[in-house]
N, C-alpha and C positions, 0 to 999 in steps of 0.2 A: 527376435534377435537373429541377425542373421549368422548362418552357419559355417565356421571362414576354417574349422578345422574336423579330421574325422578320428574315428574308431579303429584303432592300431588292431591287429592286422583288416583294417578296410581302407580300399579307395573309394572314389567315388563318382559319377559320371552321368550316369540316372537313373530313371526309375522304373522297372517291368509292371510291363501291367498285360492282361491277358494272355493269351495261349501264345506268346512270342513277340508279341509288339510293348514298345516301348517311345515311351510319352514324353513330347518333346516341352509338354508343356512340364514336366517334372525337371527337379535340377536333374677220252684215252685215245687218251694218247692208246694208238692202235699199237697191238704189239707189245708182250710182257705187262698189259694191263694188271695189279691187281681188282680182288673179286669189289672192291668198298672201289677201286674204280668205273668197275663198269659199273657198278651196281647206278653210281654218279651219271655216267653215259647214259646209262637207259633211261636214269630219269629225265635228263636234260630233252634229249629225241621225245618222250612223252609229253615233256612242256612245251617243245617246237610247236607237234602239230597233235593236241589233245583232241582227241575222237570223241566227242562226247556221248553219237548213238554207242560206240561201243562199249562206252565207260556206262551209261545207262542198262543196258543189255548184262552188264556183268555185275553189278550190282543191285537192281529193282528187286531182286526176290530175298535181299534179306534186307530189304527196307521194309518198315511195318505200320500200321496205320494204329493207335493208340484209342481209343475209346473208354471214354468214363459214363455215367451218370449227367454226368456237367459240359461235357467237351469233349474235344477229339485234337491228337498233337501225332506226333510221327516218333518212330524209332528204330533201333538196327539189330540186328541180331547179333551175339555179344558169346567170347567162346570163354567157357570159365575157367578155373585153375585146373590141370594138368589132371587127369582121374575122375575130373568130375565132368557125369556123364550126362548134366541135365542141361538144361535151352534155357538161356537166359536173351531178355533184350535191354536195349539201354535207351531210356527216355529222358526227361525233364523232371524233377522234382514239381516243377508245376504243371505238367499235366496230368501226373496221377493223382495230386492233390492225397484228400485223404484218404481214397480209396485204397482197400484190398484187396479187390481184384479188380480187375481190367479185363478189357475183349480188344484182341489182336487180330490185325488184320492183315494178313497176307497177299500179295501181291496177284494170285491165285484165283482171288476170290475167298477162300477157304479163312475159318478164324478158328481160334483156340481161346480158350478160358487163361487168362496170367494172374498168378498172383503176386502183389508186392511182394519184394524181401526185404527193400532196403531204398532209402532217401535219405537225402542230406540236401535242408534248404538253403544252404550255404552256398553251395559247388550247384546248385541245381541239376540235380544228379539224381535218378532213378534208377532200380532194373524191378525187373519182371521177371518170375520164374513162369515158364513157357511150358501147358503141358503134350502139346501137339504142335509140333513142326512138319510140315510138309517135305516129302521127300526131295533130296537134292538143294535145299536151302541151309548156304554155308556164314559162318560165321564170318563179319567183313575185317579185316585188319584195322590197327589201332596203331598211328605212330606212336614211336617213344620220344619224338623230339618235335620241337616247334617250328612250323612251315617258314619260310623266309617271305618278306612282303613282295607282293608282283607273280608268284605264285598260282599259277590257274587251279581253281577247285569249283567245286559243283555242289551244290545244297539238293539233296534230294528227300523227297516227303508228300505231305498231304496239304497242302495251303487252301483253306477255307471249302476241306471237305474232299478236293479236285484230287483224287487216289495218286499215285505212281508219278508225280511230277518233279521234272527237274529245273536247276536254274542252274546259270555258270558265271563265275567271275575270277575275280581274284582276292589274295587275301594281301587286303586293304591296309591290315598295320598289324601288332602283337602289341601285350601286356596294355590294352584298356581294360579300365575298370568301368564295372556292370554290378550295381547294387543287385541281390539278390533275396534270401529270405535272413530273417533273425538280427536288423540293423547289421549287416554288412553285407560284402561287397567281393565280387573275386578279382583279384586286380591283373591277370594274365590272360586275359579275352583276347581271339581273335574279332578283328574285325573284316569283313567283307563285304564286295559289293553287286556279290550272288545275291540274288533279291529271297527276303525272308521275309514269310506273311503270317499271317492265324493259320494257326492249323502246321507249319513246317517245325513247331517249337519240339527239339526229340529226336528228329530224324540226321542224318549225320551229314559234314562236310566232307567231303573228297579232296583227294588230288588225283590227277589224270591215268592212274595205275589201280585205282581204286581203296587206295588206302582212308583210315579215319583220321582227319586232325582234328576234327571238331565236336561238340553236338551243338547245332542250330538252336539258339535259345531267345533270341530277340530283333526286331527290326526298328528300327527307329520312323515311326511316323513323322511328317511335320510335310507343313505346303513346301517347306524349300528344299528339305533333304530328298537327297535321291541316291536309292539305293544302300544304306547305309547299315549294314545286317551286324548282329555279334553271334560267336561261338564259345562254348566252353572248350577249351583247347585240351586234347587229346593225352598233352603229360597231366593234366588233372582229372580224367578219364582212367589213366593205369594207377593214379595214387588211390583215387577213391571206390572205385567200383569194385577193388577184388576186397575194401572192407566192407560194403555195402553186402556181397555177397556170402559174405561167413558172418558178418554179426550185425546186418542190418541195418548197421547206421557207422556214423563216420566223425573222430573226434577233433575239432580244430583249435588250435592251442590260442590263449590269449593271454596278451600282455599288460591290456588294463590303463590304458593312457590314453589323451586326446592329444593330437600333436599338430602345428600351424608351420606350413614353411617357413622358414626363413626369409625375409622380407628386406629391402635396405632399410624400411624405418624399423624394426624387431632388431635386426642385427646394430643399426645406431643405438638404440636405448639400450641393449643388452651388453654394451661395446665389446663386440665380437667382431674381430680381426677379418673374417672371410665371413660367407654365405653358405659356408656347407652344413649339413647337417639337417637336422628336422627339429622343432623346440617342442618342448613338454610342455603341456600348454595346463593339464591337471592328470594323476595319476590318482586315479580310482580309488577310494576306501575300499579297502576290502582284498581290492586286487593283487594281484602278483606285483606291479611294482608299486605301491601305496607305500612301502617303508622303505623301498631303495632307491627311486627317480623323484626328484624334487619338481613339482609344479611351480606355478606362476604363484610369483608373493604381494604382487601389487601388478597396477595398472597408471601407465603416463600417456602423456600424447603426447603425441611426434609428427609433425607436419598435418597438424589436427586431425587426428586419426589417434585412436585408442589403442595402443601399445602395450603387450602385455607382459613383464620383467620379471625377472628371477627364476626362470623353470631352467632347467639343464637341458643342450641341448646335444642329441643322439648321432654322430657322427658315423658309428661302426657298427656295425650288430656281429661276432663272432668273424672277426676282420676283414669283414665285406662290408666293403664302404656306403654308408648310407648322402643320398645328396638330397634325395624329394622324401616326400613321406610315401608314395607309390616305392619305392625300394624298398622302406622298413616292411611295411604291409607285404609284398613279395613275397621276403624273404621269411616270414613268418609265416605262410600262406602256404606257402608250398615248401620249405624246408625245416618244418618244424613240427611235434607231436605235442599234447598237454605231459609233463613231466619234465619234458628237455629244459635242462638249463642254460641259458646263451649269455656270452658276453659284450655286453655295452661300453663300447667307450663312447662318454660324454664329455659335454663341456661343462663344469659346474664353477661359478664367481670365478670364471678367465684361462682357469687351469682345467688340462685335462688328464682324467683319470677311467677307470676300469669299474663295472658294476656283473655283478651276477643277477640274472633273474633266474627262476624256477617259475617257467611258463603253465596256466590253469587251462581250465578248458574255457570255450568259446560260451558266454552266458544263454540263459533265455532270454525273451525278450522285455521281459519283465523286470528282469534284474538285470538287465544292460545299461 
């Protein structure tokens, strides 16, 4: 049956498969400047003319090479909350796999024993407690906001083994979505067209100052694509890495629905006035919304095509307007905890009204 709707909060785009690759065969103003202006200034001169040896030379020593039992992925070195005095790095949830510890490789030559604290195969997000740092190797910065597209940034790492290498491009687009572990999916990826290979999956994206927006997590293979890299972007780097850090793991809320765009023939059988929104297509036994969101009660055709009728369909999430189902998933992805309750305005039989949910946690994959 083909799969024409997803897993609220998940989008959907394709599918990871090894150490970072991904298969195409799967679905001032001068003068009384203020500081946030120059700060603007400086950036823009750095995007003019980005130096890349010297963006390499100021970052290479807290890029780190990632080694398991199974493989080898890249990572960064990562400064942790305020008092706490230990070395952490930040990898991929799939490059440490299941390992415990790891062997970190520094730029140096020099390696130190890590051990996990903490993964989340969601966010594809790891860190490493680090017990020997070489002298002089600093923790690299971490945006708090998301790069704009057109953006020069620099993928730096270990691509199939090749120590201390860089690559440079630009960031390509924001909010793709990139299936990851546990049936879902993060739907706020950078894309880039810094080339990402085996082995880069861990290690972090740049901008020309040497900040972090990313962590390099997939490349997209195919005879025709070129260059076409993903990153986990850097506000989901500061959401989950400082839980990952005090308690190991990291909780993502779920809502428990399967939802189908809105379609002209969906929107004809359902006779709904506009296209906006996203339809219930089934809300989950069991789940958070199983007693408040109404699924699909029948099935018509409509320009022969199987049409699915009567689900309610989700306009608002906490009055942030939903239009695709990539919004609703967003918006639950990254602004939401398991406990939080949001408010739904839906469309149900023509009329529309208001629902509460009290969001659960993200399942296993067994009971997904």
């Amino acid at each position: 049956m083909r799969r024409e709707y997803l897993v609220v909060g998940v989008a959907l785009l394709l599918v990871t498969a090894g150490f970072g690759v991904v298969s195409a065969q799967s679905p001032a103003a001068v003068g009384g400047a203020t500081g946030a202006q120059s700060a603007d200034t400086t950036q823009q001169a750095q995007q003019a003319s980005c130096d890349y040896a010297a963006l390499y030379d100021q970052t290479i020593d807290s890029v780190v090479g990632v080694r398991t039992s199974s493989g080898q992925g890249s990572g960064f070195v990562y400064q942790g909350a305020s008092g706490d005095d230990a070395s952490y790095v930040v990898t991929n949830a799939h490059v440490v796999g299941d390992a415990n510890s790891v062997t970190i490789q520094f730029s140096n030559e020099a390696s130190s024993t890590g051990e996990v604290v903490g993964t989340d195969a969601i966010a594809d997000l790891a860190v490493v407690r680090v017990a020997d740092v070489p002298s002089g190797v600093e923790a690299l910065s971490v945006a708090s906001s998301t790069p704009d597209p057109g953006e020069k940034v620099a993928a730096i790492g270990s691509p199939f083994g090749l120590d201390e290498t860089i690559t440079h491009g630009i960031v390509s687009g924001v909010n793709r979505s990139l299936p990851t572990g546990q049936n879902a999916a993060v739907p706020t990826v950078l894309q880039t067209d810094a080339p990402i290979n085996p082995g880069n999956s861990g290690g972090p994206l740049v901008t020309c100052d040497g900040t972090v927006v990313g962590v390099n997590t997939a490349g997209l293979q195919a005879s025709r694509a070129d260059n076409i890299g993903f990153a986990i972007p850097s506000t989901l780097v500061e959401r989950v890495v400082p839980a990952l850090v005090e308690n190991g793991s990291y909780d993502h809320s779920n809502l428990g629905v399967s939802v189908r765009p809105v379609t002209p023939q969906l929107a004809s059988a359902n006779d709904l006035d506009t296209m906006e929104g996203v339809y219930v297509h089934q809300a989950r036994a069991g789940s958070p919304a199983a007693d408040v969101l109404q699924g699909t009660t029948e099935i018509t055709v409509v320009d022969e095509s199987r049409v699915p009728v009567g689900g309610d369909v989700i306009v608002a999430i906490d009055d942030r307007q939903v239009n695709t189902t990539k919004d609703l998933g967003a918006y639950l992805f990254t602004e939401t905890r398991p406990g939080d309750t949001v408010t739904l305005t839906v469309v149900r039989d023509g009329e529309r009204q208001q629902v509460e949910v009290t969001l659960g946690e993200w399942p296993e994959p067994d009971a997904a």
